[in-house]
C-alpha positions as MATLAB code, in Angstrom:
seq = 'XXXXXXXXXXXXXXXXXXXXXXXXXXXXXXXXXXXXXXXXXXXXXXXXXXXXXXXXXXXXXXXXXXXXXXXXXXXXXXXXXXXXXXXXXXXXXXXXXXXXXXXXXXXXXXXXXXXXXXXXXXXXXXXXXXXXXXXXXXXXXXXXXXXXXXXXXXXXXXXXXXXXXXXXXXXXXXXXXXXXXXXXXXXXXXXXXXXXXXXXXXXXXXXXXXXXXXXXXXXXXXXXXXXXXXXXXXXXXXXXXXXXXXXXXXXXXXXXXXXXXXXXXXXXXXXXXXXXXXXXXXXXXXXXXXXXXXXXXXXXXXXXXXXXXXXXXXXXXXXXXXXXXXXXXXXXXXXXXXXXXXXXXXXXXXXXXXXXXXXXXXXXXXXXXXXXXXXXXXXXXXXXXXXXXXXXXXXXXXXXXXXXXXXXXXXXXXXXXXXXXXXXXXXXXXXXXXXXXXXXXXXXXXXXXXXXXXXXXXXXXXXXXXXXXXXXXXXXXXXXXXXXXXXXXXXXXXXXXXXXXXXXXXXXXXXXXXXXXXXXXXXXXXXXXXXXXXXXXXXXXXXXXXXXXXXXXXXXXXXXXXXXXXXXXXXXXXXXXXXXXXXXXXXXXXXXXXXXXXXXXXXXXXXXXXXXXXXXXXXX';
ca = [
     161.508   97.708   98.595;
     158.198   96.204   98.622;
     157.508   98.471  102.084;
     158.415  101.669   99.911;
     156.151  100.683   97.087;
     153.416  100.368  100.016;
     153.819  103.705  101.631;
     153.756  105.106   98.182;
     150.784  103.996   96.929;
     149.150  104.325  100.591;
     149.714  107.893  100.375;
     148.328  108.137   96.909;
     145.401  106.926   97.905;
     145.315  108.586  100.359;
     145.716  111.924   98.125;
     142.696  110.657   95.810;
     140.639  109.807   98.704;
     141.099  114.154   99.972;
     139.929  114.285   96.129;
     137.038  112.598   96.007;
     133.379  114.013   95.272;
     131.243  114.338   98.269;
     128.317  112.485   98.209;
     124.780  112.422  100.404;
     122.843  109.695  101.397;
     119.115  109.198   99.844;
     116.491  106.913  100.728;
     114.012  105.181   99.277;
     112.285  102.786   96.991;
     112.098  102.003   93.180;
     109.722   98.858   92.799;
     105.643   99.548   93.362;
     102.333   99.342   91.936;
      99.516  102.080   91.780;
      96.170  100.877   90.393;
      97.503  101.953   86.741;
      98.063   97.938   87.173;
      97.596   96.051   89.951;
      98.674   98.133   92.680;
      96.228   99.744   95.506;
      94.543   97.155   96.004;
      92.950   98.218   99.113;
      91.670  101.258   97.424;
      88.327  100.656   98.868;
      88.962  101.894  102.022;
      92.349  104.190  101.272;
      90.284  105.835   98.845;
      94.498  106.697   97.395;
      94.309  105.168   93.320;
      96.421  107.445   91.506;
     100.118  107.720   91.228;
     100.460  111.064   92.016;
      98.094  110.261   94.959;
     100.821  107.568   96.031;
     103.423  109.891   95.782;
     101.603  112.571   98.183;
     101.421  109.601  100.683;
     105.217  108.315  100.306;
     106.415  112.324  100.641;
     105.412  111.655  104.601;
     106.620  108.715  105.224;
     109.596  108.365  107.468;
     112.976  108.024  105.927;
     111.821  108.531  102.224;
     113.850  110.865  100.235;
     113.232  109.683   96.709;
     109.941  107.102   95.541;
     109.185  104.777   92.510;
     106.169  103.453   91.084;
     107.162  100.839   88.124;
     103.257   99.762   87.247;
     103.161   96.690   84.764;
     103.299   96.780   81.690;
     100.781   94.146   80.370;
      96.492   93.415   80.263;
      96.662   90.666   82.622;
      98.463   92.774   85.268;
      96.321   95.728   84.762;
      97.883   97.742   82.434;
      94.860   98.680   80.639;
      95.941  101.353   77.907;
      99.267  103.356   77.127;
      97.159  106.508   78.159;
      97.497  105.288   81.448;
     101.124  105.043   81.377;
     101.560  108.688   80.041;
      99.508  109.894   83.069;
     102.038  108.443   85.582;
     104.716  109.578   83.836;
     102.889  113.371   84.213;
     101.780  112.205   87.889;
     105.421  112.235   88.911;
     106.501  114.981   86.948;
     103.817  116.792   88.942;
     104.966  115.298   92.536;
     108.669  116.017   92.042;
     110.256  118.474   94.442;
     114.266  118.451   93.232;
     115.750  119.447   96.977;
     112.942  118.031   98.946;
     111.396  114.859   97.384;
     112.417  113.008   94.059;
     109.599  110.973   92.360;
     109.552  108.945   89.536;
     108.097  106.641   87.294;
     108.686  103.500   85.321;
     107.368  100.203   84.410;
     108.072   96.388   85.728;
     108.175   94.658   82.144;
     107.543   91.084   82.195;
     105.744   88.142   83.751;
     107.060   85.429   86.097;
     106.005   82.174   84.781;
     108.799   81.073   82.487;
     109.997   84.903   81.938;
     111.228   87.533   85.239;
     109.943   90.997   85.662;
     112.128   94.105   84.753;
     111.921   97.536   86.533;
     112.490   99.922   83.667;
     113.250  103.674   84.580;
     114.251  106.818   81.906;
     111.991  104.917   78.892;
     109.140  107.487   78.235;
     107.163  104.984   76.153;
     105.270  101.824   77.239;
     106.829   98.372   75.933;
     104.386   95.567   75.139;
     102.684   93.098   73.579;
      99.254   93.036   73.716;
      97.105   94.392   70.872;
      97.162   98.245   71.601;
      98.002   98.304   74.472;
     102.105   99.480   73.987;
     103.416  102.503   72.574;
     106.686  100.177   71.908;
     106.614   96.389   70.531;
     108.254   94.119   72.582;
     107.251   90.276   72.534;
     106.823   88.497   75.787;
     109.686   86.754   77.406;
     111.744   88.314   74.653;
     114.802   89.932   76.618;
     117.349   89.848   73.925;
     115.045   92.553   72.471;
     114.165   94.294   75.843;
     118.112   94.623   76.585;
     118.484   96.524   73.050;
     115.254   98.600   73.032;
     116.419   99.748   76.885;
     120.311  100.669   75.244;
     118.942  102.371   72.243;
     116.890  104.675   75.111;
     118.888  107.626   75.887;
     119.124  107.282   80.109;
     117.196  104.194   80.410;
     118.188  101.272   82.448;
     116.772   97.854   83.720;
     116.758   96.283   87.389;
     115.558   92.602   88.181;
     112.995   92.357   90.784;
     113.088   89.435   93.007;
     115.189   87.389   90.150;
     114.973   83.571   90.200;
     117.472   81.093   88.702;
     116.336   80.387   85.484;
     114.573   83.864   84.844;
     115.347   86.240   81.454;
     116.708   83.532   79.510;
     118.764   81.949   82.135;
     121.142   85.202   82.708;
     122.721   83.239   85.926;
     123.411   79.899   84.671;
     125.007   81.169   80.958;
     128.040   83.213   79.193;
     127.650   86.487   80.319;
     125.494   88.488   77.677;
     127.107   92.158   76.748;
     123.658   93.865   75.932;
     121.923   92.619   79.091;
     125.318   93.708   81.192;
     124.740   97.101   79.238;
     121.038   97.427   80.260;
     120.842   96.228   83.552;
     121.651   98.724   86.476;
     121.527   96.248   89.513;
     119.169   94.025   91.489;
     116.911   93.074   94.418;
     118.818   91.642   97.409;
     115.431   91.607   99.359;
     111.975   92.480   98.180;
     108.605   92.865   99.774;
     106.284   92.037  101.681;
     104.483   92.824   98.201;
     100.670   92.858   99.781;
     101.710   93.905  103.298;
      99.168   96.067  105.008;
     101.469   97.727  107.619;
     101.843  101.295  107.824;
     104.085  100.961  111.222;
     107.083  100.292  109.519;
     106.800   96.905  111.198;
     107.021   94.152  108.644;
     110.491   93.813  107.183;
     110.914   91.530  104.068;
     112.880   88.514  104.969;
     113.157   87.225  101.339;
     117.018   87.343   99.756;
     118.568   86.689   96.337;
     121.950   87.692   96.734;
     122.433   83.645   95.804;
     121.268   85.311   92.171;
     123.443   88.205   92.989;
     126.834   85.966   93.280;
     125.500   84.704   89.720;
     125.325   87.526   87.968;
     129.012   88.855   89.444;
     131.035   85.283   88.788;
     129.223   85.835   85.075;
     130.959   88.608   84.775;
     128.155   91.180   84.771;
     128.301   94.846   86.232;
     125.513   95.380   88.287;
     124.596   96.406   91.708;
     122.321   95.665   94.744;
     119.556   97.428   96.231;
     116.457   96.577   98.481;
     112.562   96.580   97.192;
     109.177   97.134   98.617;
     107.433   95.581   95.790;
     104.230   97.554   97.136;
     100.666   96.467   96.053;
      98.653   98.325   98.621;
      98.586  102.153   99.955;
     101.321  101.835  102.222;
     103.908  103.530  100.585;
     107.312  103.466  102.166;
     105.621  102.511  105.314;
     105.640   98.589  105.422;
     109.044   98.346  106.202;
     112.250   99.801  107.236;
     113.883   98.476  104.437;
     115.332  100.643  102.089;
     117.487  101.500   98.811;
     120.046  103.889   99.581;
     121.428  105.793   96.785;
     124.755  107.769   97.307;
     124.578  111.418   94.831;
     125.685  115.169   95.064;
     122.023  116.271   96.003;
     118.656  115.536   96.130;
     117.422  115.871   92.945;
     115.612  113.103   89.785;
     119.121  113.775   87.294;
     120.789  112.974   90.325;
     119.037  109.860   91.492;
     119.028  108.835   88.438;
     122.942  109.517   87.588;
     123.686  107.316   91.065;
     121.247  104.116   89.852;
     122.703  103.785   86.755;
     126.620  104.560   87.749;
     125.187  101.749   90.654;
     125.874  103.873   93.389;
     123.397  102.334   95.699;
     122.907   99.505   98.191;
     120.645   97.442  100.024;
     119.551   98.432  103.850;
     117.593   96.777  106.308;
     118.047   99.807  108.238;
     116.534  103.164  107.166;
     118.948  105.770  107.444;
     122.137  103.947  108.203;
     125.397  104.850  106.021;
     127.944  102.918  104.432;
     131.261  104.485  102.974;
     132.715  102.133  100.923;
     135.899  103.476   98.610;
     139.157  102.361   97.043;
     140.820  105.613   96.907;
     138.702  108.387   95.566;
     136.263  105.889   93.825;
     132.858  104.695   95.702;
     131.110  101.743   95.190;
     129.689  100.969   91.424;
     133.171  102.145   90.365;
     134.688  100.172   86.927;
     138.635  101.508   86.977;
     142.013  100.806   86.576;
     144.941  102.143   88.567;
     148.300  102.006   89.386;
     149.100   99.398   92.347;
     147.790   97.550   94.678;
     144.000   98.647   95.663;
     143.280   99.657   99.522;
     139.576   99.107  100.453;
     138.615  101.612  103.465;
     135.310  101.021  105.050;
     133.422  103.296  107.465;
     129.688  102.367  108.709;
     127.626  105.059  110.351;
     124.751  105.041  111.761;
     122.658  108.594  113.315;
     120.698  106.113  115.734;
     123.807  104.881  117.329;
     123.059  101.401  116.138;
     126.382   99.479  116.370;
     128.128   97.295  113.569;
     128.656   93.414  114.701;
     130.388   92.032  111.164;
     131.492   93.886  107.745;
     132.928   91.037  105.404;
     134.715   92.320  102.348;
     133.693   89.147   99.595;
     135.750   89.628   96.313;
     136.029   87.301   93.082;
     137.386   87.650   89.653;
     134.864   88.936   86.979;
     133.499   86.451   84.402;
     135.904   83.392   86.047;
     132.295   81.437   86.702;
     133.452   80.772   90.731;
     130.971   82.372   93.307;
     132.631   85.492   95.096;
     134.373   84.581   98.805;
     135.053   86.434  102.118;
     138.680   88.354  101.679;
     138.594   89.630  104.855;
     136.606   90.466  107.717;
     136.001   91.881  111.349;
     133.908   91.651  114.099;
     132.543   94.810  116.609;
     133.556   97.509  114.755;
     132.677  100.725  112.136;
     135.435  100.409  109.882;
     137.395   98.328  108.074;
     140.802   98.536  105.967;
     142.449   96.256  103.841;
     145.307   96.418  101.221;
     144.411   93.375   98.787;
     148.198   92.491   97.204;
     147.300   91.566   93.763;
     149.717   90.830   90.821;
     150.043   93.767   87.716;
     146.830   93.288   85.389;
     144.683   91.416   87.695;
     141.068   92.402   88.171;
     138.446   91.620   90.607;
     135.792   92.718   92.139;
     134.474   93.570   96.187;
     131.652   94.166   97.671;
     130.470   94.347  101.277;
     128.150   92.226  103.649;
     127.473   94.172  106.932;
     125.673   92.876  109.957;
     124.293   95.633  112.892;
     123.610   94.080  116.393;
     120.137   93.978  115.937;
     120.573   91.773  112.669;
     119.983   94.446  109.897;
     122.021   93.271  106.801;
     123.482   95.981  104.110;
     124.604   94.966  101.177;
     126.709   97.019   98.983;
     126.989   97.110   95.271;
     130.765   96.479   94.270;
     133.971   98.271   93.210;
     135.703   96.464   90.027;
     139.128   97.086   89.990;
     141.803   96.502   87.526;
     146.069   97.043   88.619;
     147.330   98.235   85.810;
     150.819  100.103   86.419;
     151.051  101.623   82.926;
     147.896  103.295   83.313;
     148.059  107.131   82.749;
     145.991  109.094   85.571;
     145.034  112.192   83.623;
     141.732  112.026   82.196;
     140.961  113.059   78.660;
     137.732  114.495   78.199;
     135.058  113.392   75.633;
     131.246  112.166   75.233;
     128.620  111.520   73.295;
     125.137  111.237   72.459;
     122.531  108.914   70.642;
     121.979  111.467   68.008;
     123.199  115.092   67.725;
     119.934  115.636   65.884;
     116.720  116.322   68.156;
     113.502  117.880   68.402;
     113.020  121.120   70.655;
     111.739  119.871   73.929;
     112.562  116.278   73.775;
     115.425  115.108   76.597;
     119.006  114.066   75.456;
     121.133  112.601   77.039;
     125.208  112.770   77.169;
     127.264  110.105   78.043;
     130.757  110.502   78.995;
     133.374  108.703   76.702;
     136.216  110.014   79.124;
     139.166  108.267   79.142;
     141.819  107.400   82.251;
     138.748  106.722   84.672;
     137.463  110.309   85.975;
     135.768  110.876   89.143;
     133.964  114.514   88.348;
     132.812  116.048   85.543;
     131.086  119.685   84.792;
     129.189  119.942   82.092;
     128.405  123.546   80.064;
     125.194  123.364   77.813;
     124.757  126.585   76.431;
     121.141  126.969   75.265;
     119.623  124.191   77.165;
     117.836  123.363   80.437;
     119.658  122.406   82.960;
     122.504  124.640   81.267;
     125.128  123.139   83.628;
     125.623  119.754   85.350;
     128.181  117.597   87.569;
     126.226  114.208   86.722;
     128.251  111.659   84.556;
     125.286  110.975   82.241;
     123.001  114.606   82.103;
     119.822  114.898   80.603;
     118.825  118.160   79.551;
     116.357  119.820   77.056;
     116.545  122.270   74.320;
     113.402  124.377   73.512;
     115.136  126.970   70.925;
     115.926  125.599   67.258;
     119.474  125.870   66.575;
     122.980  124.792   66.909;
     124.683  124.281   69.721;
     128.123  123.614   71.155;
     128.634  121.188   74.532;
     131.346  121.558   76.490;
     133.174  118.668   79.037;
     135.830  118.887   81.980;
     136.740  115.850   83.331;
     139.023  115.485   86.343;
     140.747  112.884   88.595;
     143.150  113.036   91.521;
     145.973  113.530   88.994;
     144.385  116.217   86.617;
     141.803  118.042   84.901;
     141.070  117.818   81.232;
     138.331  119.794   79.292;
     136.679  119.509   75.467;
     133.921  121.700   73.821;
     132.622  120.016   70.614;
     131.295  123.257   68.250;
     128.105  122.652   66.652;
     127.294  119.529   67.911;
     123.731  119.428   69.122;
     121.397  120.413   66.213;
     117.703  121.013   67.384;
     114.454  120.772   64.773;
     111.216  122.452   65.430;
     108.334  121.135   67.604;
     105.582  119.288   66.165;
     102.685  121.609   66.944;
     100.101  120.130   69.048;
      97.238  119.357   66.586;
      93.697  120.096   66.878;
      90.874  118.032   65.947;
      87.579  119.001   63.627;
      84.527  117.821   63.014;
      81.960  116.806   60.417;
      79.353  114.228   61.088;
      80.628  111.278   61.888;
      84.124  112.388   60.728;
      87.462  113.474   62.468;
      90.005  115.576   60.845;
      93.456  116.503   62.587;
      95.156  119.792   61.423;
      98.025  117.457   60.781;
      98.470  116.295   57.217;
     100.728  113.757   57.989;
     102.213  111.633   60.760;
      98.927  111.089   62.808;
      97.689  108.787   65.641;
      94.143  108.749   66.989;
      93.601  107.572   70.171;
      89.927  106.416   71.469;
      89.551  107.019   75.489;
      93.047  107.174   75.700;
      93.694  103.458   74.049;
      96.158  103.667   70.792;
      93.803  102.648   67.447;
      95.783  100.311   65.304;
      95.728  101.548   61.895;
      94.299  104.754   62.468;
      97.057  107.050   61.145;
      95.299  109.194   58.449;
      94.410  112.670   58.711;
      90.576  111.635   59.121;
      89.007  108.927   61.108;
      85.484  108.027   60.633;
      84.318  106.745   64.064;
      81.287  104.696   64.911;
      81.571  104.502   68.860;
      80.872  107.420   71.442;
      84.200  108.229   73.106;
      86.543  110.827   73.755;
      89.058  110.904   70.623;
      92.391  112.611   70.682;
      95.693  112.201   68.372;
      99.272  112.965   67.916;
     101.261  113.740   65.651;
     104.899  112.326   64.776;
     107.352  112.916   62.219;
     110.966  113.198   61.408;
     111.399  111.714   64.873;
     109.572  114.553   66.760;
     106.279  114.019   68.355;
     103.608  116.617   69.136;
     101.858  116.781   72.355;
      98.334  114.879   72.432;
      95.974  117.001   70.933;
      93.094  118.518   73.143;
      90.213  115.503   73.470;
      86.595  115.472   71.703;
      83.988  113.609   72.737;
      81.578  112.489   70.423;
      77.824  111.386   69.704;
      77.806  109.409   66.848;
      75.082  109.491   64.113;
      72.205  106.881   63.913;
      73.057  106.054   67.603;
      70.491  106.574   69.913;
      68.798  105.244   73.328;
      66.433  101.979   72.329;
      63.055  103.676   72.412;
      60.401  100.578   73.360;
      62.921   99.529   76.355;
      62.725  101.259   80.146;
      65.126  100.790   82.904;
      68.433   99.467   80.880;
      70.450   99.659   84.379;
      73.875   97.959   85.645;
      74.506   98.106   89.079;
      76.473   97.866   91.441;
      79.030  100.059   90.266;
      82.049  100.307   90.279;
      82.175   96.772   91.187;
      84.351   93.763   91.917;
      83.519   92.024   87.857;
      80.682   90.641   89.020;
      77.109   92.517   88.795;
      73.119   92.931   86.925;
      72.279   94.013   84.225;
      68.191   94.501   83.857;
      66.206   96.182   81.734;
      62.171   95.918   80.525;
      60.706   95.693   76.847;
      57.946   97.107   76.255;
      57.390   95.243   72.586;
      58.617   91.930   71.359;
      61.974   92.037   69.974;
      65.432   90.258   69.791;
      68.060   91.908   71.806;
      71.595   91.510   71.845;
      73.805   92.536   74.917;
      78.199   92.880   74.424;
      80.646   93.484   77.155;
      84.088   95.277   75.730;
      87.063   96.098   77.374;
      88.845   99.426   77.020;
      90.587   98.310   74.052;
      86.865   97.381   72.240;
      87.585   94.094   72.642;
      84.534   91.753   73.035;
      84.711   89.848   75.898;
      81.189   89.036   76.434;
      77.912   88.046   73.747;
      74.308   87.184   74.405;
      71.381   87.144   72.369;
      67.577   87.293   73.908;
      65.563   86.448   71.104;
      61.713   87.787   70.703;
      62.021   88.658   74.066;
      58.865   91.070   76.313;
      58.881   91.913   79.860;
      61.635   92.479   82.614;
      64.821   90.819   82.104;
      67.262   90.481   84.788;
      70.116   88.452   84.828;
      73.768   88.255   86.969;
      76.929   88.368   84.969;
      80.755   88.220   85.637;
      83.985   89.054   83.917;
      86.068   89.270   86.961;
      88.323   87.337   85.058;
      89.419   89.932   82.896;
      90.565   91.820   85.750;
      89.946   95.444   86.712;
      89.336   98.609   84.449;
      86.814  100.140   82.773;
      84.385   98.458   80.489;
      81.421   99.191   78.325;
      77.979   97.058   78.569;
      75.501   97.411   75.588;
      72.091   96.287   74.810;
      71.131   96.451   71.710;
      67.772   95.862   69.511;
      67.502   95.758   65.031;
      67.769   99.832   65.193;
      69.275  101.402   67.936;
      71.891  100.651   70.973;
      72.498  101.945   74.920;
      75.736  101.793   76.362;
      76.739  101.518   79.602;
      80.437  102.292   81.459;
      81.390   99.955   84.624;
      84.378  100.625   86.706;
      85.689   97.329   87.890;
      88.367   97.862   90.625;
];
């Protein structure tokens, strides 16, 4: 008897496996630093600063199908103004090639000491705490919030970079926490060298946290496992062969993106080797139930003829708080198969540890599987979406609410852009006011299903991008309501009337946002304010070098007695340096430093009883 049930559910599986979607390999990295924080650091002589500049550099490196630059997200790390954040988001929609190169960009939330970074990926908006400098509020170290502002995003997700035991509120040594399991796509099982220099692909990391990895699993948290690069200078993609490999339909962001957070990914010392791992029809990342007894099939390939020394197949029971063990494994060989007999309603989870002959270690992110022998295999189709309300051009996103665990799914969006998808979570765009219907067929090895929902995406106007006038000293936005100026790109608390009086030289912009729909940032205009002017007894007001390292002169000579006073502010006009020369004549010349403060751009002034100069410095 128990031999029939076998060769039954062997050739079932056998069926779905015929079934399943085909999937490519992709290549690449998600964790990096451009000098939007404190990334490029050897600008200097790379002369590479920007993000898109980053990206232009990572297109050529070896073995790189897909890139991501996740700057941080606070003042101490370099993460001078949300401007700056908005520009890398535009950076990568200006480097992506869908077919030929995939970049994106995100933000590592977070600080070490006492806290744990974050990559965050699909949040348009920077989160923070520092005065100004965040378009969202988050507090430090405050991850409860984090994990809720991430599943209140539409597509967003969260990945922990090189976690350590007692990091976001001690995730790995507590009850498992259903928000954070909600936000969090996966982790580092390597990362680094962070400040490597190599560009030969010569320095792999040697670091590991898959001791954080068995944490998380015996928890009870669905997550999976990738490998970062954690780069800080312009070496992108080229300090190692490391890589994350993501497994998706083709080559394109939707699709990268669908893969990371459905954690269809793993971890590769190697960089280009490929790792089937299925039970059934269902690749790794998979959360399902079935009928019988799950068969785990295992095929390792790699193009450079690399051979396979070990695969072990570890397993454990989700949430049981006991570390995941070996189940099975075999030595000199590409594949592996293994029927796991497990009782009716038991679940566990697998993943793999694989070993090449030159000591490259994959790690895969696991299947969860659940026997359940009353299950019914034909899907039924259904979704939804944060709010069937939205504003022409902003993304939404569907999620599928499909039940009976289906493995494909084509999406029809009439009206929007893309108007048809095969991801499990889509993002698309409407541009047209209106009403439109979506339409879902989900399938499985035992059937197809398919639901349209009439009327159920309702799309609002644009905000119009406003325009800014003039008189005097005073700004007026063609907005009457729902206004934001911005000064040099840096948010200005409070300032959310139609008019702004300003009293500093700058280039002002704003934006508009209401009902939920935000315009684009108005064109900028850059001022001379009234009863401002250059001091007119002083000669040679000069601060050199720059750019420079935070440390430089300032000198200037007075032609008459008089007191003067000179500030240092940071992009946000915060003071962060005040001296007073009192009845002062003659040359002055003196060395200052606010290296401390860390690099940007800042504004020196010297200033006398009537008029002030103002200086910009670039410190990199």
């Amino acid at each position: 008897m128990k031999k029939t049930l076998t060769a039954t559910i062997t050739c079932l599986l056998l069926a779905m496996s015929l079934q399943a979607q085909t999937f490519n390999y992709y290549f690449g990295n998600i964790h990096s630093q451009s000098s939007y924080s404190d990334g490029n650091v050897d600008s200097a002589t790379s002369l590479i600063t920007t993000p898109l500049q980053d990206f232009n550099y990572a297109k050529l490196s070896q073995h790189l199908d897909f890139y991501g630059i996740s700057d941080h997200n606070h003042l101490n790390a370099g993460m001078l103004s949300p401007a700056n954040f908005h520009k890398g988001l535009a950076d990568a929609n200006t480097a992506n090639a869908d077919g030929s190169f995939v970049a994106m960009y995100g933000q590592e939330w977070g600080v070490i000491s006492g806290g744990g970074h974050v990559v965050v990926y699909g949040y348009d908006s920077l989160m923070g705490w520092d005065a100004g400098d965040y378009d969202v509020h988050v507090a430090q170290n405050d991850y409860a919030t984090l994990w809720k502002r991430i599943n209140m995003h539409p597509g967003a997700f969260g990945y922990l970079a090189h976690p350590q035991s007692g990091d976001y509120t001690n995730l790995f040594t507590t009850a498992r926490n259903v928000d954070a399991d909600s936000a969090i796509i996966g982790m580092a099982a390597r990362s680094g060298p962070a400040f490597s220099t190599n560009s030969t692909y010569s320095d792999p990391s040697t670091s590991t946290y898959i001791a954080r990895y068995n944490d998380a699993l015996k928890r009870g948290y669905h997550l999976g496992v990738g490998l970062d690069h954690d780069t800080h200078n312009s070496v992108f993609g080229r300090q190692t062969m490391g890589r994350l490999v993501v497994l998706a339909p083709s080559l394109t962001r939707e699709n990268i993106l669908d893969a990371l957070r459905r954690m269809r990914f793993y971890s590769s010392d190697d960089w280009n080797v490929k790792v089937d791992f299925n039970i059934g029809s269902y690749p790794m990342g998979s959360v399902f139930s079935h009928t019988g007894t799950p068969t785990i099939s295992v095929t390792v390939t790699d193009p450079d003829g690399e051979l396979t020394s070990s695969i072990k197949l570890y397993y454990g029971v989700p949430g049981s708080g006991t570390a995941p063990t070996v189940l099975t494994s075999n030595t000199n060989s590409n594949t592996l198969t293994y029927t796991h007999p497990i009782a009716n309603l038991a679940q566990y989870y697998y993943y793999l540890e694989i070993t090449q002959t030159d000591g490259n270690k994959i790690w895969t992110s696991p299947i969860w599987y659940k026997r359940n022998d009353a299950t019914s295999s034909t899907p039924v189709a259904d979704f939804t979406t944060l709010s069937t309300t939205v504003c022409a051009g902003s993304p939404v996103m569907f999620n599928d609410a499909s039940t009976n665990s289906p493995t494909a799914w084509s999406w029809s969006f009439p009206g929007a852009t893309p108007a048809t998808s095969v991801a499990h979570t889509p993002t698309v765009t409407y541009t047209t006011p209106g009403t439109y219907n979506v339409t879902l067929t989900a399938s499985n090895p035992s059937g197809t299903n398919t639901y349209t929902h009439t009327s159920y995406i309702t799309v609002n106007p644009g905000i119009p991008t406003p325009t800014i006038s003039q008189v005097g000293n005073v700004l007026t936005s063609s907005a009457t309501t729902g206004n934001q100026w911005y000064w040099n790109g840096t948010l200005i608390l409070g300032a959310t009337n139609q008019s702004f009086t300003y009293s500093l030289n700058g280039s002002y912009t704003v934006m508009v946002n209401t009902s939920g729909c935000a315009s684009a940032m108005s064109a900028p205009l850059v001022t001379t304010a009234t009863g401002i002017g250059e001091i007119q007894n002083v000669n040679g007001f000069n601060v050199y070098p720059n750019p420079n390292d935070g440390n430089f002169n300032v000198t200037f000579t007075a032609a008459s007695k008089a007191s003067y006073t000179i500030n240092i502010s940071n992009a946000l006009g915060q003071l962060i340096y005040h001296d007073v020369i009192t009845d002062f004549t003659g040359t002055y010349t003196k060395q200052l430093s606010v290296s401390e403060y860390g690099k940007g751009v800042y504004t020196v002034s010297l200033t006398n009883e009537k008029n002030e100069t103002v200086k910009k410095i670039i410190i990199y």
